[in-house]
C-alpha positions, 0 to 999 in steps of 0.5 A, spaced: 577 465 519 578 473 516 579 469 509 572 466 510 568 472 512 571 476 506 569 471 502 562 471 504 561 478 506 564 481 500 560 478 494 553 481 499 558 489 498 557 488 491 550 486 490 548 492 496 552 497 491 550 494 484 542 494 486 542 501 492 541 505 486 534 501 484 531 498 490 533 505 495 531 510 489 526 515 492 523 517 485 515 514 484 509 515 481 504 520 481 498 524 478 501 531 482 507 533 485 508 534 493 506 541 496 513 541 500 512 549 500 506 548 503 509 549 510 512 556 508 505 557 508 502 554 514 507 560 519 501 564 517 496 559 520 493 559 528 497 553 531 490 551 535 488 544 531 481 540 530 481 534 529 476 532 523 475 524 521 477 520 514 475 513 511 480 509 509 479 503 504 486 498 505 487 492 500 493 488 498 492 482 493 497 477 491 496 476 484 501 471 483 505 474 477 498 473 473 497 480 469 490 484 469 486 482 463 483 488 460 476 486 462 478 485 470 472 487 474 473 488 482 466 486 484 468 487 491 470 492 492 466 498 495 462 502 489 466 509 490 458 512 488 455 509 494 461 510 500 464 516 501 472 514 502 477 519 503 483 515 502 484 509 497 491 504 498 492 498 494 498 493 495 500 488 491 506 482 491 508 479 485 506 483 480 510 479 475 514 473 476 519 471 481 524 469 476 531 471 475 530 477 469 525 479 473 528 480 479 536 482 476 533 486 471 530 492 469 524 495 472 518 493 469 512 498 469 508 496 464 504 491 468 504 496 475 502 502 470 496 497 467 494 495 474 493 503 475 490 504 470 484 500 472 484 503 479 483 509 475 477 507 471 474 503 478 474 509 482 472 514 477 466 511 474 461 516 474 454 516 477 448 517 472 446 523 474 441 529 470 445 535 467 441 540 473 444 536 479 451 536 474 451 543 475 450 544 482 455 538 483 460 543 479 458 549 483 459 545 491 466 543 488 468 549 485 465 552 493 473 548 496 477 547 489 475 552 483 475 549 477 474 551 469 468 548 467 469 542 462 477 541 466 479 534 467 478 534 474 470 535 474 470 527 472 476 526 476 475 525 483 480 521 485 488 522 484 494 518 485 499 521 490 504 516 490 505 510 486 512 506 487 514 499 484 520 494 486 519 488 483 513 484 484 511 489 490 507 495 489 503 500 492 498 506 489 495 511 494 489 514 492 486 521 495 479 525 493 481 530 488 479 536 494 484 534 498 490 533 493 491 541 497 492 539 504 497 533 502 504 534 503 511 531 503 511 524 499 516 519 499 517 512 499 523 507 501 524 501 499 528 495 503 530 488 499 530 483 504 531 477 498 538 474 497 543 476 501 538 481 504 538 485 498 534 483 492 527 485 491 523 479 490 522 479 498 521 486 502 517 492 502 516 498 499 514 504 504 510 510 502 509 516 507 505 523 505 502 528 510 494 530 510 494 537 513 498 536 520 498 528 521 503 523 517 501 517 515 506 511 513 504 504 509 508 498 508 506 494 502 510 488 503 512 480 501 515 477 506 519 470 507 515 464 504 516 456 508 512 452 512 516 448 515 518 449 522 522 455 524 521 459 518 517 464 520 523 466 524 525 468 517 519 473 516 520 476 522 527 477 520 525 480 515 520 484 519 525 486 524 529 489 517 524 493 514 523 496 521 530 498 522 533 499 514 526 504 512 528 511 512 524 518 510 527 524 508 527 529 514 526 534 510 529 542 510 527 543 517 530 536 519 523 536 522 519 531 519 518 523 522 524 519 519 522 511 521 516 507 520 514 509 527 515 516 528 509 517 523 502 518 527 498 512 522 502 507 520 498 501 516 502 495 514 499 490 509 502 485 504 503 478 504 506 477 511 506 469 509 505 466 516 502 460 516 498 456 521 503 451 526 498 446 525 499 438 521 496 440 514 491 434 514 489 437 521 489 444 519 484 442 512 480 438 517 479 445 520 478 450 515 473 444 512 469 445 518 471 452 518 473 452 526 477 459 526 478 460 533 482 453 534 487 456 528 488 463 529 490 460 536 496 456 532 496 462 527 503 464 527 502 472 526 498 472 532 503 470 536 507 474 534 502 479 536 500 477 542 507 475 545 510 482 543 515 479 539 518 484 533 510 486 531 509 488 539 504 494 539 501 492 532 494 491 532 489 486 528 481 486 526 477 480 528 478 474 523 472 472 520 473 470 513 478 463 511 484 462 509 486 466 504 493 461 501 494 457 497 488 456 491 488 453 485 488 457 479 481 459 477 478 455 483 475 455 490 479 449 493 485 449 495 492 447 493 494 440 494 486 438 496 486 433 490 489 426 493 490 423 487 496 428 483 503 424 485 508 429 487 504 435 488 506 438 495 501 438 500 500 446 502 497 447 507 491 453 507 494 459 511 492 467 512 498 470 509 495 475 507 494 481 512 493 488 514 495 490 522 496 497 525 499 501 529 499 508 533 493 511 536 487 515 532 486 508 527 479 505 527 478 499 523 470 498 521 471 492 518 476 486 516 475 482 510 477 478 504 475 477 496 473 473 492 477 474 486 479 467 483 485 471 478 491 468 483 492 463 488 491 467 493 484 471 495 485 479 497 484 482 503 481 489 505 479 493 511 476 500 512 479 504 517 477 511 520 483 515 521 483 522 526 487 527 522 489 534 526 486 540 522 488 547 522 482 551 526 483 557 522 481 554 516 479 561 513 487 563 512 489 555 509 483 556 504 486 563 502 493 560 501 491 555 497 485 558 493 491 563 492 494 565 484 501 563 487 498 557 489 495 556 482 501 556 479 504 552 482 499 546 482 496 547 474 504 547 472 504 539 473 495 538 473 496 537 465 500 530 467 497 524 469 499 517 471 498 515 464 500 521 461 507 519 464 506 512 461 505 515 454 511 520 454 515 515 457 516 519 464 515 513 468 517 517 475 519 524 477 524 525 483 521 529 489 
């Protein structure tokens, strides 16, 4: 009997000490390094608190493995000229195949970099707008975070925080350049929940940060895949796995949220893969009449939802929208809806994709999915406002963060960005 669980154990002890290194790294991405010593400065600061509102877009795609043309246009997305986001969070599952070199081999970043790259370009498109409201947008920014004229930060109003990649999953965070001061200690952590509950084609990838005196903590994740019956005990498995093996640095202080739920907002998004416990024929027979109440009564998450299971205390938006799972490339019908292809399997539809919550101060204004053909999966996106606790002597913040000391230490690292990072072949720095 111990010869046999030395056989089977052993193998998972090597795969573990072979791919910790990878999976648990903590370095990742990002335009700026974390201002860590800010809490050095915050001694100086009243411990009396405001509480102030910010809006939070949310999205996560599976692309399929399919790579983002050069041309791609995110023509649902909210035009950033028109809609005042605070915070921009992309998740994304199988950014590159799920083959063996993919998922065994080195990491690949070309891809995840490319994918930031056109996050960049969305979101800082410029309005057209006359030079005379050009400087009297200068002058009002200048007013919270002074720049040269003609810095590069005047065109950039979004930045990335964090960016962090494990084989096809990926997420990038996005903030408004003026509040890039009042972030703090980022972090990431990475769980494989794959073969032997190590490998990275399945997990998730964890981010947290603060925003002045409140955590928050995203999970991108892509969990167990199956239809069939029992198979969504392997996502909550996986789940249950993310939620006890994601871990946070605690800081010099050993003050700081260490799990997923110690963080104060905790958003969760991904391709979660539970699918509707329905006859497919009876559950295509409903999408066709788009009756949504009879099938999110048999969706498999929202039991889990309601029945207090390994999501207990999560909460999720209204679903209005279909079935985001699975399509054909290129097409509005669903995969196996074509009666006369021999051996094709007959997958039934299903909202793998999705985005839930936990905690108090979140308040999610809408709930919806894209309509992007790229893969065989439609995104899907929320906008929250999240409560933020802020400092109410504001006046002594904004002196230590508008001072030289500050300054320095900021400009040292503004000259890079994400692409720069790329280019000079630093693809991560370690915080």
């Amino acid at each position: 009997m111990q010869g046999k669980q030395g056989e089977i154990i052993w193998p998972k002890l090597v795969a573990n000490k072979l791919l910790r290194k990878r999976l648990g790294s903590n370095r990742f991405v990002a335009d700026c390094p974390s201002t860590e010593t800010l809490e050095e400065f915050l001694e100086v600061c009243n411990e009396k608190k405001d509480t102030r509102k910010f809006k939070l877009f949310v999205r996560t795609w599976n692309v399929g493995g399919v790579a983002p043309t050069d041309d791609l246009k995110f023509e649902d997305w909210p035009d950033p000229c028109e809609n005042s986001f605070d915070i921009y969070v992309f998740g994304f599952q199988e950014t590159v195949p799920l083959c063996v070199g993919n998922v065994l081999g080195s990491e690949r970043n070309r891809i995840s970099m490319k994918w930031n790259s056109l996050i960049r370009e969305a979101l800082n498109k410029t309005k057209p707008s006359s030079k005379k409201n050009q400087e009297s947008n200068v002058g009002e920014r200048q007013k919270v975070y002074p720049v040269k004229y003609g810095d590069s930060r005047d065109n950039i109003p979004f930045k990335c925080i964090i960016s962090k990649q494990m084989v096809g999953i990926f997420i990038s965070v996005w903030v408004r350049a003026d509040l890039l001061r009042y972030v703090r200690n980022p972090n990431v952590s990475c769980v494989g929940c794959g073969f032997m509950s190590c490998l990275g084609n399945k997990g998730s990838v964890s981010i947290r940060f603060f925003l002045h005196e409140t955590s928050f903590c995203f999970v991108c994740c892509h969990l167990a895949s199956g239809g069939k019956e029992g198979d969504e005990m392997h996502r909550n498995s996986d789940a249950e796995e993310i939620l006890r093996r994601t871990s946070f640095p605690r800081g010099p202080s050993l003050d700081l949220p260490r799990t997923i739920l110690d963080h104060d907002r905790i958003i969760w998004l991904g391709d979660l893969n539970y699918r509707i416990s329905m006859p497919g024929a009876m559950t295509r027979l409903q999408v066709e009449s788009r009756d949504w109440n009879i099938l999110l009564k048999n969706d498999q998450l929202r039991v889990e939802l309601s029945e207090g299971g390994v999501f207990e205390g999560w909460q999720e938006g209204i679903i209005e929208f279909a079935p985001t799972y699975k399509y054909y490339p290129n097409s509005h019908k669903y995969y196996g809806c074509n009666q006369g292809k021999k051996g094709e399997k007959k997958r039934a539809p299903a909202w793998c994709d999705r985005i839930i919550w936990n905690g108090k101060g979140l308040t999610q204004n809408q709930y919806s999915r894209g309509e992007s053909r790229l893969s065989d999966h439609r995104p899907v996106q929320a906008i929250f406002t999240a409560e933020v606790d802020v400092m109410r002597n504001s006046k002594t913040l904004d002196s230590v963060f508008l001072s030289d000391r500050f300054d320095r230490r900021m400009n040292h690292f503004e000259m890079f960005s994400c692409d720069d990072f790329l280019n000079n072949g630093r693809l991560s720095f370690q915080i």
